[in-house]
Kinemage of the C-alpha trace (Angstrom):
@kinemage 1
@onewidth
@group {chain A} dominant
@subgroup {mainchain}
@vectorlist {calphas} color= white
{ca unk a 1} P 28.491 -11.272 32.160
{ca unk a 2} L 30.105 -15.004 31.789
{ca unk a 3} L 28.872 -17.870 33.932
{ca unk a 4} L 31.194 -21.447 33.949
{ca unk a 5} L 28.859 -24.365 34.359
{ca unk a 6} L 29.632 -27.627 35.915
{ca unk a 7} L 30.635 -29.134 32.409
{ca unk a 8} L 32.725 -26.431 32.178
{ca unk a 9} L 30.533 -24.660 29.619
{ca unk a 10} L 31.053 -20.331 29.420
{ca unk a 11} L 27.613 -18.591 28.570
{ca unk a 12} L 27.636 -15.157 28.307
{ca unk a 13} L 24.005 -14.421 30.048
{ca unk a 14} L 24.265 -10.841 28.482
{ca unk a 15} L 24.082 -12.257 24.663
{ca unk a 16} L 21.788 -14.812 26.211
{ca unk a 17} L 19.028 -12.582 27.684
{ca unk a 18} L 18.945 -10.123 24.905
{ca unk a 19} L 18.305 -12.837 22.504
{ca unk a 20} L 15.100 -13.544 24.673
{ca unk a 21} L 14.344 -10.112 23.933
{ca unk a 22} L 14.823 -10.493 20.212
{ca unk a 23} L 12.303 -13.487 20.495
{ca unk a 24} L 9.942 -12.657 22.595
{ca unk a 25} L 8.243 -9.575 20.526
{ca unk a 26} L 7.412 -12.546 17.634
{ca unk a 27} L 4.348 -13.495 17.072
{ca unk a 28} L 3.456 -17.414 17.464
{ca unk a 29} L 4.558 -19.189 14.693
{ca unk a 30} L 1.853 -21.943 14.673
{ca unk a 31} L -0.895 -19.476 15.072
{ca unk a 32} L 0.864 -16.844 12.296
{ca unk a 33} L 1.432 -19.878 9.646
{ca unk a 34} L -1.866 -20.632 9.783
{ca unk a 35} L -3.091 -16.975 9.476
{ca unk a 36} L -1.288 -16.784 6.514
{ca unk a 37} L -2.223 -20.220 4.928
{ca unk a 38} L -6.349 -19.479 5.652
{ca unk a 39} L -5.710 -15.984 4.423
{ca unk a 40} L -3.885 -17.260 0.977
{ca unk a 41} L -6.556 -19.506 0.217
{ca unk a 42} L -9.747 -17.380 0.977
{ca unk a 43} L -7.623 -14.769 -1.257
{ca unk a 44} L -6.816 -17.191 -4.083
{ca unk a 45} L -10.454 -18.246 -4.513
{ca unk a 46} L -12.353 -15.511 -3.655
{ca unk a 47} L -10.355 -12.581 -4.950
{ca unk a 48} L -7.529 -14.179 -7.395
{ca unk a 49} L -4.957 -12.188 -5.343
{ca unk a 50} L -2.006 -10.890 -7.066
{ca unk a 51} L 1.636 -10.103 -5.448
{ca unk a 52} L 4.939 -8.216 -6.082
{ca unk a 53} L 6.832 -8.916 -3.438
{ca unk a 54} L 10.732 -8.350 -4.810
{ca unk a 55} L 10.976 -5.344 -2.862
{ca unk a 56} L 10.122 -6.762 0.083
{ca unk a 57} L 12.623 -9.939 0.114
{ca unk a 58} L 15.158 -7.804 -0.414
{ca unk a 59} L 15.242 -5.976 2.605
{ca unk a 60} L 17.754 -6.106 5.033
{ca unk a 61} L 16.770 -9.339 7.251
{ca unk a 62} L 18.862 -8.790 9.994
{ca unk a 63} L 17.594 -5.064 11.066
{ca unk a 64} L 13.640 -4.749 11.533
{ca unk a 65} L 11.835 -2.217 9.647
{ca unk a 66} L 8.819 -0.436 9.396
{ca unk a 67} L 5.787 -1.088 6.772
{ca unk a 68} L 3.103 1.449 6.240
{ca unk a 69} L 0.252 0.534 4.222
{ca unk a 70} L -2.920 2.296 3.126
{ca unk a 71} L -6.082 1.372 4.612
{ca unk a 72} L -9.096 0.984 2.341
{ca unk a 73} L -11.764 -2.347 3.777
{ca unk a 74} L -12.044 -3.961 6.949
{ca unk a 75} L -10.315 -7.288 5.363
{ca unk a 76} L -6.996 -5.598 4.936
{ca unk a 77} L -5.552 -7.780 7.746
{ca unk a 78} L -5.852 -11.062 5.021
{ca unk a 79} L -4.640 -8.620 2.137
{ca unk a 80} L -1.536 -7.704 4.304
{ca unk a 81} L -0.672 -10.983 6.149
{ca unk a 82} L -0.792 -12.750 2.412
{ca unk a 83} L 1.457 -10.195 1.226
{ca unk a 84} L 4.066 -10.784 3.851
{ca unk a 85} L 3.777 -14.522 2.670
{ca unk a 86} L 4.335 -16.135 6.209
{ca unk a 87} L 7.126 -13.291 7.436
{ca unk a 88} L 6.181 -12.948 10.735
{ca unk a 89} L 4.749 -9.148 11.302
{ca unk a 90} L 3.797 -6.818 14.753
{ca unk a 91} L 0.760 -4.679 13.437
{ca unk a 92} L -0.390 -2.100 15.131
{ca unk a 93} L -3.853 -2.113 15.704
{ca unk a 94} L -6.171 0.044 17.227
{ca unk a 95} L -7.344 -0.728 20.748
{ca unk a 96} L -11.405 -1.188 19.696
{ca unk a 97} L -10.779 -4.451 18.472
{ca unk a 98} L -9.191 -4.974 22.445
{ca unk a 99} L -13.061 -4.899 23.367
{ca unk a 100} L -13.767 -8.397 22.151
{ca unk a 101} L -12.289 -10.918 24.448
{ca unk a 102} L -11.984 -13.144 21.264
{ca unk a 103} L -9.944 -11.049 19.715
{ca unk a 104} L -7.509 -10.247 21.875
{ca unk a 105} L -6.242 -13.163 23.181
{ca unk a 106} L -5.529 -13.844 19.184
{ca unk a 107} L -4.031 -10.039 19.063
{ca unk a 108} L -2.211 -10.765 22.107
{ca unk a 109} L -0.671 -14.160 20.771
{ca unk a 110} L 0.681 -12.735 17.524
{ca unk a 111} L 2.111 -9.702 19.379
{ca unk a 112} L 0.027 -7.139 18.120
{ca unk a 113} L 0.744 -3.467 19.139
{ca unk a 114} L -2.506 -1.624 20.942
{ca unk a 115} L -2.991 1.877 20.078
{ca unk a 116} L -5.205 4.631 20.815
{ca unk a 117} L -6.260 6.188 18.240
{ca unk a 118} L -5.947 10.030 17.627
{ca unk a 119} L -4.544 10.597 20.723
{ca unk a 120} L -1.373 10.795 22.314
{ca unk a 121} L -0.394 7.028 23.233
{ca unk a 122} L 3.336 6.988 24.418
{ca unk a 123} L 3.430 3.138 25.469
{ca unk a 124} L 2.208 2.219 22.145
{ca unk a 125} L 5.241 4.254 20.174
{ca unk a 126} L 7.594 2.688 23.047
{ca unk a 127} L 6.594 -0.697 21.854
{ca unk a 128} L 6.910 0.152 18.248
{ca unk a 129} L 10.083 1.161 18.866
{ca unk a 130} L 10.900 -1.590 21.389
{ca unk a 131} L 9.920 -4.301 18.083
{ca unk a 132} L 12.298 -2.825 15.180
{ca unk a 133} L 14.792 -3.002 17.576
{ca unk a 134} L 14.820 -6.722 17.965
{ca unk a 135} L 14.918 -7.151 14.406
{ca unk a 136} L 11.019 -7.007 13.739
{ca unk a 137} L 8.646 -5.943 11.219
{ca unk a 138} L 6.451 -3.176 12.236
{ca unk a 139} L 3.296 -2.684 10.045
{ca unk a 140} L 1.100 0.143 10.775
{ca unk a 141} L -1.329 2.593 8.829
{ca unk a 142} L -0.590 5.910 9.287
{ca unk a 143} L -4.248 6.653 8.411
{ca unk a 144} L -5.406 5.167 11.280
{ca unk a 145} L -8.706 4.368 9.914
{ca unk a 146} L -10.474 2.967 6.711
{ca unk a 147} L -11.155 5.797 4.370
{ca unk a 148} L -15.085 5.677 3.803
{ca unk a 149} L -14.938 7.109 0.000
{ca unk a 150} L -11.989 5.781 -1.635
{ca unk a 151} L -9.669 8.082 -1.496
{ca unk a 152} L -6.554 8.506 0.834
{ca unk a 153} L -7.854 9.940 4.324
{ca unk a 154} L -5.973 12.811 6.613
{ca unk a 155} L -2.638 11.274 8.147
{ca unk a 156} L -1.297 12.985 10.915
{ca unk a 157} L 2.250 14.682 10.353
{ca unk a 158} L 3.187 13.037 14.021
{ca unk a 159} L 4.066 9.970 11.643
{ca unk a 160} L 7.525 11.291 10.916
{ca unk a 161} L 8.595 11.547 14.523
{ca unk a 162} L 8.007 7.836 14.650
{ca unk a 163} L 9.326 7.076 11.900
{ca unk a 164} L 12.280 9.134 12.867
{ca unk a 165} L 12.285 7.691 16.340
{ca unk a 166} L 12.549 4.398 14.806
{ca unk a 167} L 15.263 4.934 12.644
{ca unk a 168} L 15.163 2.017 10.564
{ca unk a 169} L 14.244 1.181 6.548
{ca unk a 170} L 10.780 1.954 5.694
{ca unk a 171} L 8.640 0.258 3.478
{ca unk a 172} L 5.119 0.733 2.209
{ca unk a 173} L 2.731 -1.589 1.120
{ca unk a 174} L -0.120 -0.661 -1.481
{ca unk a 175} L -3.296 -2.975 -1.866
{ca unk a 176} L -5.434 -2.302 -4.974
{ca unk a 177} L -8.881 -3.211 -5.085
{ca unk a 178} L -9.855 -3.694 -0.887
{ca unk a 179} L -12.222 -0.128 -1.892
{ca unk a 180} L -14.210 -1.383 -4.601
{ca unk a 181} L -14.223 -4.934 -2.527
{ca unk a 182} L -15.112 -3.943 0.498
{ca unk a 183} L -16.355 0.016 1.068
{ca unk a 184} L -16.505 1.016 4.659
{ca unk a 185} L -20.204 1.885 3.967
{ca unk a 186} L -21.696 -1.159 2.304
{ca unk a 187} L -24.094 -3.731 2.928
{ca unk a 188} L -23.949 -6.588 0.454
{ca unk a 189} L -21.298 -8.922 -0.356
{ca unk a 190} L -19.048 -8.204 -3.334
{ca unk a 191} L -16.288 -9.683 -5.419
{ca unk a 192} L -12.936 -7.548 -7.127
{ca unk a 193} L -9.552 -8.175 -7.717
{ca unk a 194} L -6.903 -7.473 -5.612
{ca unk a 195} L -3.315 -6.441 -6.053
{ca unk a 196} L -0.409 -6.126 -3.688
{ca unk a 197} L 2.969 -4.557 -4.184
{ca unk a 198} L 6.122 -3.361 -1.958
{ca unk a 199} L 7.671 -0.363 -2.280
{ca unk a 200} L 10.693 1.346 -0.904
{ca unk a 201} L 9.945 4.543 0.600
{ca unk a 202} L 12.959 5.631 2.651
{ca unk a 203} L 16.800 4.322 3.641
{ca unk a 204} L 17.289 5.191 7.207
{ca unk a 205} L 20.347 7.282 6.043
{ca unk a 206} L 17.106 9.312 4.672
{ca unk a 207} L 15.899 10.370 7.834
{ca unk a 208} L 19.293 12.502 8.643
{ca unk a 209} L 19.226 13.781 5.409
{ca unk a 210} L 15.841 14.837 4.571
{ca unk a 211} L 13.317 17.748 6.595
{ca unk a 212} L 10.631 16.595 7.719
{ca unk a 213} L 7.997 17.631 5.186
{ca unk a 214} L 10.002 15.759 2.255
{ca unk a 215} L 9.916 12.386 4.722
{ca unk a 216} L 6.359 13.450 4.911
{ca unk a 217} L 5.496 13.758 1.426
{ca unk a 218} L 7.415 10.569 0.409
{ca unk a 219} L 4.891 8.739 2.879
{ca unk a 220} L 1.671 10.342 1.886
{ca unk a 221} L 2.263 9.696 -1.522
{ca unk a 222} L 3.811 5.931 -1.439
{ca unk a 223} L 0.365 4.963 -0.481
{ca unk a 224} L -1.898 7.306 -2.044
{ca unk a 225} L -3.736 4.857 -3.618
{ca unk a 226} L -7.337 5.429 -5.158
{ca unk a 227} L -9.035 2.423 -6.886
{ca unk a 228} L -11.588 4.737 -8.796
{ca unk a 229} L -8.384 5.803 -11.010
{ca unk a 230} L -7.542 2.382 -11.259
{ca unk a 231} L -10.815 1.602 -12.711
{ca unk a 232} L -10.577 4.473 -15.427
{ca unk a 233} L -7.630 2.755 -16.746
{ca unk a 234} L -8.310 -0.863 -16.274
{ca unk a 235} L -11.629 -1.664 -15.708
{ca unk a 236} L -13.021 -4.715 -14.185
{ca unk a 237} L -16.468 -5.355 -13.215
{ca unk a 238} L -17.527 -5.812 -9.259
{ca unk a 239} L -19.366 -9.245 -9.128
{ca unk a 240} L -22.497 -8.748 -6.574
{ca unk a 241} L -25.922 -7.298 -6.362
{ca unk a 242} L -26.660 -4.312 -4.463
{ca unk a 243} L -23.705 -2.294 -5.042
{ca unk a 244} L -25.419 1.238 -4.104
{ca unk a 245} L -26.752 -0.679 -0.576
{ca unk a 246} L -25.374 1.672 2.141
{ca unk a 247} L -23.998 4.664 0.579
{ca unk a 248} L -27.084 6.655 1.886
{ca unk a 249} L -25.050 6.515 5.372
{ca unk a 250} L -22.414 8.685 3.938
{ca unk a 251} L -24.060 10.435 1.063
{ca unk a 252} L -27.020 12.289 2.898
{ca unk a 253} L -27.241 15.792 0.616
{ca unk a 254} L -29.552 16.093 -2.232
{ca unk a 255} L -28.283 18.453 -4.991
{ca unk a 256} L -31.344 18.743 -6.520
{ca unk a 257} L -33.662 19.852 -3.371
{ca unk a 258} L -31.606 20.498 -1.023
{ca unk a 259} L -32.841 17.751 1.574
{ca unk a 260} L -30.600 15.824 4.066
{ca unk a 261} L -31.452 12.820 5.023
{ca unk a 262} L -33.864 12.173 1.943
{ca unk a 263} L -31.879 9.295 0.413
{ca unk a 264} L -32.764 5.784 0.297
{ca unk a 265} L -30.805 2.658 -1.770
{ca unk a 266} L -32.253 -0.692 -3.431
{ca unk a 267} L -30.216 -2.812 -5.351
{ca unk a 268} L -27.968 -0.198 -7.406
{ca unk a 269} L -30.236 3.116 -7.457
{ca unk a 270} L -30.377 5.120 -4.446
{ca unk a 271} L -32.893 7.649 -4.368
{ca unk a 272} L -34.340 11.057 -2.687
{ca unk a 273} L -37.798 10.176 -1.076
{ca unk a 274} L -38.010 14.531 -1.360
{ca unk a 275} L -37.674 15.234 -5.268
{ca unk a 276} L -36.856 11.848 -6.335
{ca unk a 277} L -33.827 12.471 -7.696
{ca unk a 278} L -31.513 9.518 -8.504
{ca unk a 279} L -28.384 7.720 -8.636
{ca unk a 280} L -27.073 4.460 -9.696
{ca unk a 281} L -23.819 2.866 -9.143
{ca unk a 282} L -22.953 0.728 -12.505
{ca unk a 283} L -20.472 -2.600 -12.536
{ca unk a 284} L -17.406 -0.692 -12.431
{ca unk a 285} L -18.672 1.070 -9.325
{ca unk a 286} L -19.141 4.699 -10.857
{ca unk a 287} L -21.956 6.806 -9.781
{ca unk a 288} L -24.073 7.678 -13.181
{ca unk a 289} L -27.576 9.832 -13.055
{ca unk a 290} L -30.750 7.365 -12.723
{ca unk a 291} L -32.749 9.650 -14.575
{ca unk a 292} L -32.193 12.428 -17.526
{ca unk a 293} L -32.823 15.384 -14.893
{ca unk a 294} L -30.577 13.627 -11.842
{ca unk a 295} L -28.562 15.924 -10.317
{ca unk a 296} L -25.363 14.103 -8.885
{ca unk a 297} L -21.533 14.332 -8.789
{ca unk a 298} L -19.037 12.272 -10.280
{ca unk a 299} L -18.407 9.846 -7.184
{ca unk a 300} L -18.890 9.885 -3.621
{ca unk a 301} L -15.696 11.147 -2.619
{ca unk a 302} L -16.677 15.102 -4.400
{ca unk a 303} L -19.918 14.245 -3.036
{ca unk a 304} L -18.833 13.509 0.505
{ca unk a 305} L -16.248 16.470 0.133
{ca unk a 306} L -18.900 18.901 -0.785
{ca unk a 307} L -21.536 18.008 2.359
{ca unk a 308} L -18.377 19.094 4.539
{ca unk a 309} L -17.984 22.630 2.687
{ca unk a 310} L -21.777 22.618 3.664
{ca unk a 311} L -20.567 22.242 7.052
{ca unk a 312} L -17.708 24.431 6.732
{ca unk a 313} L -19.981 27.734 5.841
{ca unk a 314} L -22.488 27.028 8.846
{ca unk a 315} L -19.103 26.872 10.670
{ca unk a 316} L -17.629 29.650 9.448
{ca unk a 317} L -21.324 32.100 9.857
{ca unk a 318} L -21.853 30.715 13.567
{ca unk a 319} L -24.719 28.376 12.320
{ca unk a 320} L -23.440 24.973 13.048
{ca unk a 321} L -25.165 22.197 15.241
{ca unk a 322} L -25.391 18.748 15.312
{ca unk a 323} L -27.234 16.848 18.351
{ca unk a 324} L -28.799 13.097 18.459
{ca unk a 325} L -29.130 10.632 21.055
{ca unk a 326} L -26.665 8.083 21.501
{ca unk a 327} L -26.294 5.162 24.040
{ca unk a 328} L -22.849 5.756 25.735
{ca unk a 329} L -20.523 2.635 26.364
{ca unk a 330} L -17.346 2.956 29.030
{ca unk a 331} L -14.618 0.880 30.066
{ca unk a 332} L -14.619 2.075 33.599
{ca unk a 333} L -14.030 -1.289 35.364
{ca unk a 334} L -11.467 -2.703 33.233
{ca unk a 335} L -9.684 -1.099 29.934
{ca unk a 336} L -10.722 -3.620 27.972
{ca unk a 337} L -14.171 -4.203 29.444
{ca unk a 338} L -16.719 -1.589 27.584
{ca unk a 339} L -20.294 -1.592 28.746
{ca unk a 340} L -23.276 0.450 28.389
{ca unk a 341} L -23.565 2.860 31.150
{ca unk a 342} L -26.172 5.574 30.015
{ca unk a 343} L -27.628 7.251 27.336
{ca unk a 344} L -28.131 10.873 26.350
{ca unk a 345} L -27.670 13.578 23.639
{ca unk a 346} L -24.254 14.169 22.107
{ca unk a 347} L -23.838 17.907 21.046
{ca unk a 348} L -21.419 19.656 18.440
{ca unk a 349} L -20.913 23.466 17.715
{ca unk a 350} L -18.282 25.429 16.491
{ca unk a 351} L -17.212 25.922 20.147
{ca unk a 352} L -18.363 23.076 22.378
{ca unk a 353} L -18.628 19.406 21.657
{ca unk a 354} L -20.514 17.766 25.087
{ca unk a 355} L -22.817 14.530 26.209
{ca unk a 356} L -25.617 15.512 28.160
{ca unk a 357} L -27.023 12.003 29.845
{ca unk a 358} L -26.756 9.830 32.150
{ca unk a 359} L -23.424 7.526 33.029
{ca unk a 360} L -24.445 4.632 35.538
{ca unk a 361} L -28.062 6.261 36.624
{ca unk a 362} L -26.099 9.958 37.387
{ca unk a 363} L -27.201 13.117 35.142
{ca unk a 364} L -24.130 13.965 34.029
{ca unk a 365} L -22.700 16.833 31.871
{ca unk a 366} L -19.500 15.530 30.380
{ca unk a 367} L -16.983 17.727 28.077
{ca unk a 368} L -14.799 17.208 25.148
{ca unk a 369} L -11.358 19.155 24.508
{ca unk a 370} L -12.798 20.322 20.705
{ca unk a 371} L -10.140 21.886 20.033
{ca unk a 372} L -7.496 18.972 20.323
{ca unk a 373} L -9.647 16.890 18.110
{ca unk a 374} L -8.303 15.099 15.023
{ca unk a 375} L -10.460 12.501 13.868
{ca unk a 376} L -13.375 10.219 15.193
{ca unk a 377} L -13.420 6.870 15.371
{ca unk a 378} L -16.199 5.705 13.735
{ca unk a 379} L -18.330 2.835 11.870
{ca unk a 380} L -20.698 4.006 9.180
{ca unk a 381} L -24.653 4.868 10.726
{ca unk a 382} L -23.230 2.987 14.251
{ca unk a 383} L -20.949 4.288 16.333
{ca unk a 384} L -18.239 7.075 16.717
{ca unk a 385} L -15.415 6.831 19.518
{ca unk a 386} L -14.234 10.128 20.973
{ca unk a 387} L -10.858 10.256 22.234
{ca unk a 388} L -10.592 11.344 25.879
{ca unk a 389} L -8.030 11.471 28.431
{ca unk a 390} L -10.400 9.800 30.596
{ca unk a 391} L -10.584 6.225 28.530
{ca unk a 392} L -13.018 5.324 25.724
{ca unk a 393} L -16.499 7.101 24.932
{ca unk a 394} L -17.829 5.002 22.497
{ca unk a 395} L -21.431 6.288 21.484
{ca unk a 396} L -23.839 4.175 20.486
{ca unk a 397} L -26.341 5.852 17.146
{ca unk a 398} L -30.109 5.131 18.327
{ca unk a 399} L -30.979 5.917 14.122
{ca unk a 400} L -29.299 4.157 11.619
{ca unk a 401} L -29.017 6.988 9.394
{ca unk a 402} L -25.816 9.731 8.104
{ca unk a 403} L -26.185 11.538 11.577
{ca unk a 404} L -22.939 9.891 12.829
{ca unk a 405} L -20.523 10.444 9.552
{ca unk a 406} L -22.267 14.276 10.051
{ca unk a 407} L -19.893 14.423 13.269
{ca unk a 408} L -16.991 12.803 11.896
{ca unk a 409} L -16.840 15.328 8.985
{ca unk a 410} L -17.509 18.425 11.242
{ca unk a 411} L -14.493 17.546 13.462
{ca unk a 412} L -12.628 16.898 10.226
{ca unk a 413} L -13.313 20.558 8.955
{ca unk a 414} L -12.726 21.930 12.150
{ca unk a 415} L -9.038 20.238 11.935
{ca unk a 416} L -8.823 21.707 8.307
{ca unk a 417} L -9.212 25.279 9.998
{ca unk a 418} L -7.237 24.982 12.875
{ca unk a 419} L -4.242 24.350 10.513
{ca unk a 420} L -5.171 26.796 7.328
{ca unk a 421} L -4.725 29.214 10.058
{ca unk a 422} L -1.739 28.223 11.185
């Protein structure tokens, strides 16, 4: 559509409004520049931040495209946004961090994408969509979580129908270090190296071409990253006291006894308060035996991997239950208002998952669809989130012990046999 102005003037108000659209899904520059500069410097200093981006400029600049990236510390926001080096970037982030007021009016002024997570979200993959379309760059995790031992956590196969639906380049950026920096489950500060690189994952012209399990595989394993390996072959030490501080929150099983729940952490031994068996975590952040009749495993990820086969065989012989008490928060006002509305026990089985409590001063019995579980949000010895048709369940731990990674790995095995039997 053409429009003659006064001065005689022809705009087309077709090419005009779309490139409003092409705008508007851009994050604000002021507020994005100085993201980036802050995040430079406090990666410079603190972390002597290394980059490979050639990959990256490369890219096509007038079609957006999609970055995937794994997900290893709660600072991988500065990690990324450094990397991108002031290329302005939609993330999708996870609709928690929506809670805090703070936060979202920054989210919302950089154009951030809300998602739920681990559960069907159809505005958020309309958005996603709607941003490579104007020439964006879409940055996501497929994860969907920070993995809490190191090692790459479950992504969902329902990646490749976005990335399919998107039909654009895809990208993938890897971040060494943000583990052994920053572990989900620690308590004192730390200091390690970081790396960043770009990789090329897949041409659009790869998504006709390829099934879907060889898209898949090329995304798992362009950022399967594991900094333990890392460490083998290049060591550096971890600056910072402490190290150990927090692992009892994950790492609940004692080997030698048989106790859960036993462990306790000081400075870089953690201990069982049953048998006194120990383990300490040395400069390089390996797990090595405390004494000469320790019973451990290598690192926390076989560790963490064998408490859920403990899980898995009360599973499997009908044993299985988990219940604590939890304070409940709900956004039932407002979707991005959460307040605490009761408290009560939170029970798993094999068969049932349910809260038993109280939701604004009414006994309630309230239950979960087990079966179309995936993963729990969660923060280590805090919270876990369960996703729910009905809006957000976020459940508050009343102990600040392993009982809520003991739910997160139950639902995990659960998933593990819903698809070995499929």
């Amino acid at each position: 559509m053409t429009k003659l102005t006064k001065f005689g003037i022809i705009i087309q108000e077709g090419d005009k409004m779309k490139e409003k659209k092409k705008t508007k899904n851009k994050a604000n520059p002021f507020i994005w520049a100085f993201y980036t500069f802050c995040s430079k410097v406090f990666l410079r200093f603190k972390h002597h931040i290394k980059y490979n981006r050639k990959v990256f400029k490369k890219r096509n600049k007038k079609q957006g495209c999609l970055v995937i990236y794994n997900h290893a510390s709660n600072k991988d926001h500065f990690f990324s946004t450094a990397s991108f080096n002031y290329t302005r970037v939609n993330y999708v982030i996870t609709k928690h961090f929506y809670f805090n007021k703070t936060l979202r009016k920054v989210l919302t002024l950089v154009h951030a994408i809300p998602r739920d997570q681990f559960k069907s979200d159809l505005l958020s993959i309309k958005n996603i969509k709607k941003a490579v379309e104007t020439k964006s760059v879409v940055a996501i995790a497929p994860a969907g979580q920070i993995t809490v031992h190191g090692e790459m956590p479950y992504i969902d196969p329902a990646i490749v129908k976005l990335v399919k639906l998107c039909k654009v380049d895809v990208y993938a950026l890897r971040i060494y270090g943000g583990y052994l920096a920053y572990p989900k489950w620690h308590k004192a500060k730390r200091n390690f190296p970081i790396k960043s690189e770009f990789v090329k994952v897949l041409n659009k012209e790869d998504l006709e071409e390829l099934n879907d399990n060889e898209i898949y595989q090329k995304i798992i394993n362009s950022i399967n990253v594991c900094d333990r390996v890392l460490q083998k072959e290049h060591p550096h030490k971890i600056k910072g006291k402490a190290l150990i501080e927090g692992l009892e929150k994950i790492i609940y099983y004692c080997p030698k006894c048989k106790s859960y729940h036993t462990f306790k952490s000081s400075g870089n031994i953690m201990t069982c308060q049953n048998c006194g068996n120990s383990i300490r975590m040395n400069k390089y952040g390996f797990l090595e035996p405390g004494t000469n009749d320790s019973i451990i495993f290598e690192n926390e990820s076989l560790w963490y991997n064998y408490e859920k086969e403990l899980i898995k065989r009360q599973i499997i012989d009908g044993t299985f239950k988990i219940e604590a008490t939890f304070k409940l928060k709900r956004n039932i006002k407002e979707e991005y208002l959460l307040e605490e509305v009761g408290e009560g026990t939170l029970v798993l089985t094999k068969d049932s998952f349910y809260y038993d409590g109280t939701i604004n001063n009414e006994v309630v019995h309230k239950e979960f669809a087990l079966n179309s579980l995936i993963q729990l949000p969660f923060d280590v010895g805090t919270r876990i989130d369960i996703p729910d048709s009905e809006g957000t369940f976020e459940f508050r731990s009343l102990h600040d012990d392993a009982t809520v990674i003991q739910y997160v790995q139950a639902i995990d095995v659960m998933r593990e046999l819903r698809l070995s039997k499929e």
